[in-house]
N, C-alpha and C positions, 0 to 999 in steps of 0.2 A: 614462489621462492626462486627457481630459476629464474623468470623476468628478473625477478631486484636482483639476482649474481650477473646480467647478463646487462644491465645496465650499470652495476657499479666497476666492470670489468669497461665498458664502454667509455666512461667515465676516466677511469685511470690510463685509457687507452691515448685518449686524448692530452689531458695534463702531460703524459709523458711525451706527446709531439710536440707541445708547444714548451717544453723545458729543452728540448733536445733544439730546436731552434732558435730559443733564445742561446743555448750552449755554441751552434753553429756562427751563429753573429757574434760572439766575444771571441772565438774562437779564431775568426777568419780575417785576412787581412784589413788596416783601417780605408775603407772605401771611400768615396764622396758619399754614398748614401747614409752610411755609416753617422761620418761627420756628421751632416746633416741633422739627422734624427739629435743625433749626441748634444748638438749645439744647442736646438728646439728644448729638450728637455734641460737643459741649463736655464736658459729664458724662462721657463714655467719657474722651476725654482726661485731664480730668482725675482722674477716679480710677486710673487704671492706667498710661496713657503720662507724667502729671507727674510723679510720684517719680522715674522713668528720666530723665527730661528736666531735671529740679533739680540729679540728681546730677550729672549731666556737664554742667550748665553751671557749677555753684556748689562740688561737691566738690571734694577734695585735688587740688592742681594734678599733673598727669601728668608724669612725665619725659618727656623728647624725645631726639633726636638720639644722642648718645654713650652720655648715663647711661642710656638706654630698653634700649637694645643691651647696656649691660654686666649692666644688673639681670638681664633673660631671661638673659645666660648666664652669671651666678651662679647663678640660680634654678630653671635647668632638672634640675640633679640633686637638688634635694629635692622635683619633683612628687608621687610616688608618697608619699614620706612624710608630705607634709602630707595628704593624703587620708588616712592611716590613722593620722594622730595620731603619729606616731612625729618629728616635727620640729614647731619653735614659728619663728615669724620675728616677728622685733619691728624693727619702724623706728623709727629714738631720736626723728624728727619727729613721728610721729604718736603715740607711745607715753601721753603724758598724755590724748591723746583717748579711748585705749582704756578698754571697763568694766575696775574695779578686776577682775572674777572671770576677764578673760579677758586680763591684763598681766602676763605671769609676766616675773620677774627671768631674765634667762640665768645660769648657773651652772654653774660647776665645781668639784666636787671628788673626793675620794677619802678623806674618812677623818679624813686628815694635815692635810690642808689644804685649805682652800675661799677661793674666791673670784666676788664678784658682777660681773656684767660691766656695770656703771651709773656714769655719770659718773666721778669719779676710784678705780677701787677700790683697795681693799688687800687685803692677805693676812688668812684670821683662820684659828686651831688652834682643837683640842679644849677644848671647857671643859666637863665633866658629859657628856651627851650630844649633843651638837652640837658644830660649828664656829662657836662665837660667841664667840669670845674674838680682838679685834681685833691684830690684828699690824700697826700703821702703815706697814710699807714696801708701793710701790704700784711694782709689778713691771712695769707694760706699755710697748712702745714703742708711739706710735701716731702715724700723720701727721696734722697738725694744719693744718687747710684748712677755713674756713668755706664753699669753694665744692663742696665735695665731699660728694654724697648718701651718706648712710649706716643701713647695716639691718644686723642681727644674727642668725642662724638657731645655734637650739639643735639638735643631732642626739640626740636622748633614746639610741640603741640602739650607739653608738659614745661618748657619753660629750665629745663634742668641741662647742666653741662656736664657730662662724665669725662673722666680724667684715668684710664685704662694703663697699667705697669706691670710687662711680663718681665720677667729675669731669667738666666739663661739657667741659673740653678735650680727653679722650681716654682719662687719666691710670686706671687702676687698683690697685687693693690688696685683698689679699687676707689676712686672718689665722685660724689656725687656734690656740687654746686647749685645752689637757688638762691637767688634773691628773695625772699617768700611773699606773696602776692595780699594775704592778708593781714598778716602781720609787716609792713610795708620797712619798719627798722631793722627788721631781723635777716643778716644771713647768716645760709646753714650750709657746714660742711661735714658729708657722712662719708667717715673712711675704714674700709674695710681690707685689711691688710691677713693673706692667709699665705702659711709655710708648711708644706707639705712634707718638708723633705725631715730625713733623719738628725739633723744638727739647728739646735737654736741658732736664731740670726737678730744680730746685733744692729741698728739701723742709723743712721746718721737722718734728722728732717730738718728743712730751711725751714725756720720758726717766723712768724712774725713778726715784722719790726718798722720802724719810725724813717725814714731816709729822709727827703725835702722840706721837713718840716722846725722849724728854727725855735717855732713858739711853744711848741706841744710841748705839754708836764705829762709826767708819765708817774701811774701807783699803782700798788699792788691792794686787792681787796679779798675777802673770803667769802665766798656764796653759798648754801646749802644746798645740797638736792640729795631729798631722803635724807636717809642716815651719813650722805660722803660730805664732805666739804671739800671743794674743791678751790686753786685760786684763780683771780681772772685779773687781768692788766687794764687798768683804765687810762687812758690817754685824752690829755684834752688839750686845745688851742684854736690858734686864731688863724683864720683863710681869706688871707689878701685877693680881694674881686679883681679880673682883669680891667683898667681905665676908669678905675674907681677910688674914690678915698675910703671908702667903704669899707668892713669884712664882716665874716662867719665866722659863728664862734659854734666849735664843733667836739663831738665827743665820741670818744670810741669804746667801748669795751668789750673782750675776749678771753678765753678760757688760755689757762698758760699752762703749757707745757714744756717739760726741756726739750735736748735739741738732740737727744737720745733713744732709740726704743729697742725694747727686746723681745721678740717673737720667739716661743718655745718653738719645739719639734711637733711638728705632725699637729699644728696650732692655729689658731687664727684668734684677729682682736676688731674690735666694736669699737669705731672713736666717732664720737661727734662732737663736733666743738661749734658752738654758736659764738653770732657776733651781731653789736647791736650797735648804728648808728644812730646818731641825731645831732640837728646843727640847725643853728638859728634861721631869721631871714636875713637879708642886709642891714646891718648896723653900722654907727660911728664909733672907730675906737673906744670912743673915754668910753662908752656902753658895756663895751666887752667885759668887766669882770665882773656884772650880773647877769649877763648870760651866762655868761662859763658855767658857774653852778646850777644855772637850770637846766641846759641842754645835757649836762654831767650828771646829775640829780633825773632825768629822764630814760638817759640812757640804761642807767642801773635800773630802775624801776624797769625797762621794756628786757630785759634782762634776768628780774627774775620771774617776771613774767612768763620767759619762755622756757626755761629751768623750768616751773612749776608745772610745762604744759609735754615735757619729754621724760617723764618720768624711768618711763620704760620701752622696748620698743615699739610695742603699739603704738604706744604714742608719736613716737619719734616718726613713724610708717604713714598715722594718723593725719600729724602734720606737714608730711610728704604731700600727701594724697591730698588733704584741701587745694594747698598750691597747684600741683599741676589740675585740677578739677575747674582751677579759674580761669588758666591758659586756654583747656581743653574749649570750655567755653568763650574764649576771646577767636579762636577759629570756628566757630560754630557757621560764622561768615565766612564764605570764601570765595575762590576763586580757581580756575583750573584752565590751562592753555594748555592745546597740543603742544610736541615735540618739534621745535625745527632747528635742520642742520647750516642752514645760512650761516652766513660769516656775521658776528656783532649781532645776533637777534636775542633777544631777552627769551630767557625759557624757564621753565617751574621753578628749576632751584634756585638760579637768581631771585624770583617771586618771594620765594616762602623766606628765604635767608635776608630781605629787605623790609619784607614787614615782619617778622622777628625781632629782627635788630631798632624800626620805628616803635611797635609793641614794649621793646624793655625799658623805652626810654620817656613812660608812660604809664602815670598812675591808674590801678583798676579802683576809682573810687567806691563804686555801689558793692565792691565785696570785702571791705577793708572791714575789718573787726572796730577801730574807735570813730567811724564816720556816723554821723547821727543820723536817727531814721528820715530827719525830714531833710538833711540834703540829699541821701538816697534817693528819697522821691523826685527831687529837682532832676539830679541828673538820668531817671530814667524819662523826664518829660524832655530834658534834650534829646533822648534817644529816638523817642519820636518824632520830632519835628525836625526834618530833617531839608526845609524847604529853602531852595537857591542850591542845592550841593549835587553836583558839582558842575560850575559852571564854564569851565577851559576844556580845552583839548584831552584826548584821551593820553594819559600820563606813560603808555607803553611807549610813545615814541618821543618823550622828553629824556636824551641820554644824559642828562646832565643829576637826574633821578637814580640812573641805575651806576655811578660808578663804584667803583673795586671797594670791597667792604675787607678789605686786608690789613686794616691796621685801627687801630683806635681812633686815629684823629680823622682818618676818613670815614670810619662809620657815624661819627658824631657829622661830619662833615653834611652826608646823607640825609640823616633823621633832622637838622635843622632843616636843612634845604623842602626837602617833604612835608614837614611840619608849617613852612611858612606858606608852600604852594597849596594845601589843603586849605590854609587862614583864609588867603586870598581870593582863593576860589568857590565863595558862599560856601563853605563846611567848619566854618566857626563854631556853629552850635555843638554839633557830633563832636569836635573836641573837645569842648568843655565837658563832654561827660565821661573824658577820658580815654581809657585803652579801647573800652570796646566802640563806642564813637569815631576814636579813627581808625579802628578795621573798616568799619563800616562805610567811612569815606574816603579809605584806599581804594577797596572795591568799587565802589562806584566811579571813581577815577580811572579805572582803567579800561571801562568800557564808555566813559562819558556820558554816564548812567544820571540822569538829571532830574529831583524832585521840584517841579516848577506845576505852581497854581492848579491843583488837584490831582496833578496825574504825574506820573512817572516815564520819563520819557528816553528813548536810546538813540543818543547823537554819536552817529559812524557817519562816514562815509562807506557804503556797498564795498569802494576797492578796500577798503582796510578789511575784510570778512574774507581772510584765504587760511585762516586758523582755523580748528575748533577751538571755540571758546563754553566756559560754564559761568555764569555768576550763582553760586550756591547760599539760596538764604538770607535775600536782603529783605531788611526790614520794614514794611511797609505800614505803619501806623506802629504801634504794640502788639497784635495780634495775629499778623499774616508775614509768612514769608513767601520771597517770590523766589522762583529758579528760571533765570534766560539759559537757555542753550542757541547757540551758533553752531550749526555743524555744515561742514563740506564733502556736497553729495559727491556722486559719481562721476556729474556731469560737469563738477565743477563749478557749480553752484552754490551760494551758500544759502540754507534756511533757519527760522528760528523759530524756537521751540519754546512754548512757557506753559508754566505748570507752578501751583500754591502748596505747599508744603502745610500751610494749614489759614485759617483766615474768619476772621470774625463779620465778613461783610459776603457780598457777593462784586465778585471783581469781572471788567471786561477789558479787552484790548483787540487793540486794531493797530494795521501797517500804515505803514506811508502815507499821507496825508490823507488816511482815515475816511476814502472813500467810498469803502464796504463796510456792512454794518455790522456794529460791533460784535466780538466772539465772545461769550461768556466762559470767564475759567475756573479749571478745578486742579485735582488733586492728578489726570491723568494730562498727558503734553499736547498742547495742541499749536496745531504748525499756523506761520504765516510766514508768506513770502518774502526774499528782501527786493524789496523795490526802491527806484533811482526817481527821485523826481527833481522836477524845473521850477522856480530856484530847489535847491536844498532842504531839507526839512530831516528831521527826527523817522527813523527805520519799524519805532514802534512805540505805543503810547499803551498805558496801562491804568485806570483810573476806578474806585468805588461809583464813580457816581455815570451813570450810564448818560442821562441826558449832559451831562457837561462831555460827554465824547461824540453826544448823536451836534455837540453843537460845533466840534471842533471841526466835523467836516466842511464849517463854512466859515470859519476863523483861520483853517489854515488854506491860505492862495496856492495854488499851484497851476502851471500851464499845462504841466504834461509830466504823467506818470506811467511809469514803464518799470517790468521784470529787471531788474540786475541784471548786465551779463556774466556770462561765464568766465574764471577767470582764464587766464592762459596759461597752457600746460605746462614752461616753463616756469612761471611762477610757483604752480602746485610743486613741480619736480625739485625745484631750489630748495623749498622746504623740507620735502617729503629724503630728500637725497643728498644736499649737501653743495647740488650742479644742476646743471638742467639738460641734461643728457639724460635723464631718464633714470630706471633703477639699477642701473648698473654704472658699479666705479671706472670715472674715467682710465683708471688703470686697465680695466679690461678692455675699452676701445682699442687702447694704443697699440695692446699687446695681441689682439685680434687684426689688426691690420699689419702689425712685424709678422703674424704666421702666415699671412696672406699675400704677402710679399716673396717671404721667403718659401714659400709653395712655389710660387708662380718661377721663381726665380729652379728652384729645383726641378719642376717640371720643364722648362724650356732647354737645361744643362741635360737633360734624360734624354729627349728629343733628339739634342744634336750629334748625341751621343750614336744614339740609335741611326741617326742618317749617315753620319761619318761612316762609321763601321758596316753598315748597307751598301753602301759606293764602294768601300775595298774591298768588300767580299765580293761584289759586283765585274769589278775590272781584273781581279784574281782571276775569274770563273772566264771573263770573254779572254784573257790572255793565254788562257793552258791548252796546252799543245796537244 
């Protein structure tokens, strides 16, 4: 017990010498050393504490009180996704501030139909290859409250748009957007609006309505579900093709509601309202007015079709849950790049936020509820055969691929552009089978991933391998998937890794013009070097059939095969950091060589100080009498 009085007395002894010092220095007059220190700790501050300290006095104002609480618990189940790229959240407040390259539009669709989730949307169908052909009816109910914050989160891996509304009174909403992936006519919007507080609230919502459309008839009709009757708006007309004499004859119908709602105290309400399109192929005018009643006569039918199928909430949950089930599986394939901080470099969330946006704009045929069993089977034998794809350059460095998905017409802009470079590049087939076809020949496009004459083959160039790369789960026949991994060692080197997720044959692969003999692969990773050879060739070849690999070593010519080298530090550091200085921010260089200066510069002022004042005490001392 004495020791510990006798060290906390030692203790206090201290603190109180180094308070009483620092008291002496504020205390004492302003020195040059003084200065000095005073200045230095100004510089710290400001280089590294002021940006922290601007932001939060001068950035976006913070929500408080209500809205702070409801944002965290909207926002608590998309953490993990946004970390791995797999969700975007866009605030429609801050949304102009954002760079154009990282503002993506929310969206949805399926194929059939698309829809941007930006100021007043509408509906748009297929026109060529995309959904860019405008449909003027604008389907959303949405409560219309300048005093209520509002942000949007895309889920990329279910396929769904939510549309988040805190108010400053209590007040919440919540909306949930799909295009539905099997039911290909039907969107669904689930809105969940809760009032917490002690006073009913009276609601104003922008309803549905007709704007660009000259030809559309518009009626009113009554549907049953259970014992309600409820009524729905049918709209129908005609859709002038762009440089065509041609149109679409097109039909809408929607559950109607007025433009009013009232929310009890301490309450909340359950709204789902479906909506059902359908619309011809190109016709001739005089055509149009027996289409009209069939596409309108279709629509109603897919209508109460899905009435019959939302009975109750299960149900409604039910057919939540197929949809994202089929998105779920259109990413089953994928893809994964490290992190880099280079100026202009493509990274995950661009990735995921491009093939989403190509994804919507693209039927999932083999899980559409009215597709008949035997073109199911067609398009799952395109999914097999997947031979010539893909035959161009690897698509991460065509920037004309990745530009700004911040507005509708450039997302549509994108997904043709892609959609044409995929056609031309042998991956015809994989499209024809649809959504999951061209993940499949996304993927393979961005490593130059190439199914040619038995085997499976990966055109890089060595220097392009300063990433980690994954391709996860490409399909090799029906029954195997493969996983490449690219990783970059320690040394700067890059290797690859492959490994079968599962496989109905027995598979081998060899590197570089396949001069060692072939490795058999399984379910655990097995390495091959990346090696450079004279001319050019394929980094790694993967094939069922063992003798057509023991023959490639003499089909493929090369003069001279060699290890990769290493890349260069700066390289790695570009990525890894932002600069190639290393891992520390140029800011700290600059700010390490100002204190190294201004040391030098203080110690030299010390110095002369000291010698001045050594000379007059000097000539004082020989002078006295």
């Amino acid at each position: 017990m004495e020791r510990f009085r006798s060290i906390v007395a030692d203790m206090s002894r201290r603190a109180g010498d180094v308070l009483r010092r620092i008291n002496r220095l504020a205390d004492g007059p302003m020195t040059r050393k003084k200065l000095v220190i005073l200045v230095l700790v100004v510089i710290f501050l400001c280089l590294y504490a002021g940006p922290t300290l601007l932001n939060w006095l001068f950035g976006p104002e913070s929500t408080t009180g209500h809205q702070n609480v409801c944002v965290k618990n909207f926002m608590n189940p998309f953490e993990t996704g946004l970390n791995e790229y797999d969700v975007y959240v866009r605030q429609e407040s801050l949304a102009a501030m954002n760079s154009l390259s990282h503002n993506y539009v929310p969206y949805v669709g399926n194929g059939l139909m698309g829809l941007a989730l930006e100021h007043v949307p509408h509906l748009n169908i297929k026109h060529g290859r995309t959904l860019s052909l405008p449909l003027y009816y604008h389907p959303l109910y949405v409560i219309d409250d300048y005093e209520i914050k509002e942000f949007t989160v895309a889920e990329y891996k279910k396929g769904i748009v939510h549309r988040f509304q805190c108010s400053n009174s209590g007040l919440q909403a919540s909306y949930q957007y799909y295009a539905h992936r099997t039911i290909p006519s039907l969107f669904v919007q689930e809105i969940w609006i809760n009032n917490p507080t002690s006073t009913d609230k009276n609601l104003r919502l922008t309803t549905p309505r007709v704007s660009d459309w000259p030809t559309s008839v518009m009626q009113t009709i009554k549907l049953h579900q259970g014992v309600d009757t409820n009524e729905y708006e049918v709209v129908t007309g005609m859709i002038p093709i762009p440089d065509s004499e041609n149109v679409i004859a097109a039909a809408v119908v929607c559950r109607k509601m007025g433009n009013t709602l009232r929310v009890e105290a301490r309450d909340g309400l359950d709204i789902l309202i479906l909506t059902t399109v359908q619309y011809s192929k190109p016709i001739q005018k005089s055509e149009y007015a027996s289409h009209k009643d069939i596409v309108e006569k279709k629509a109603i039918e897919e209508m109460e079709k899905a009435i019959a199928l939302t009975g109750d909430r299960t149900a409604v949950k039910k057919l939540r849950e197929n949809h994202a089930r089929v998105w779920q599986g259109l990413w089953y394939t994928g893809f994964y790049i490290s992190d880099s901080k280079a100026e202009g470099i493509i990274n995950g969330d661009r990735i995921n936020a491009t093939i989403y946006a190509i994804l919507s704009q693209v039927r999932s045929y083999e899980h559409e509820d009215d597709i008949k069993a035997s073109r199911k089977s067609d398009i799952m034998r395109s999914l097999t055969y997947s031979e010539g794809c893909y035959e161009g350059h690897s698509t991460l460095d065509a920037f004309n691929l990745w530009k700004p998905l911040n507005s509708l017409s450039n997302l549509n802009t994108v997904a043709s552009i892609w959609l044409l470079t995929l056609e031309k590049q042998g991956c015809h087939n994989l499209l024809k089978a649809g959504a999951s076809g061209v993940n499949q020949a996304m993927i393979l496009s961005f490593g130059s991933l190439r199914f040619s004459n038995q085997h499976l083959e990966y055109n890089i160039h060595p220097s392009k391998l300063h990433r980690d790369f994954l391709f996860r789960r490409l399909n090799y026949g029906n029954m195997t998937h493969v996983n490449i991994s690219v990783i970059v060692q320690e040394d700067n080197k890059a290797a690859i890794f492959v490994a079968l997720d599962r496989s109905d044959k027995t598979y081998y692969a060899c590197d570089a013009g396949c001069l060692d003999s072939p490795v058999q692969l399984g379910p655990y990773r097995k390495y091959f070097p990346v090696k450079l050879t004279e001319p050019l060739t394929a980094i790694l070849y993967i094939t069922a059939d063992k003798q057509h690999m023991e023959d490639l070593r003499h089909a493929i010519h090369v003069r001279e095969v060699v290890e990769a080298p290493a890349h260069d530090n700066h390289v790695i550091a570009l990525h890894k950091h932002g600069h190639s200085l290393g891992g520390l921010n140029p800011l700290f260089w600059i700010s390490i060589i100002v204190l190294i200066v201004v040391f030098h510069l203080f110690l030299c002022r010390i110095i002369m100080n000291e010698f001045c004042d050594n000379g007059v005490s000097y000539r004082r001392l020989y002078n006295k009498p």
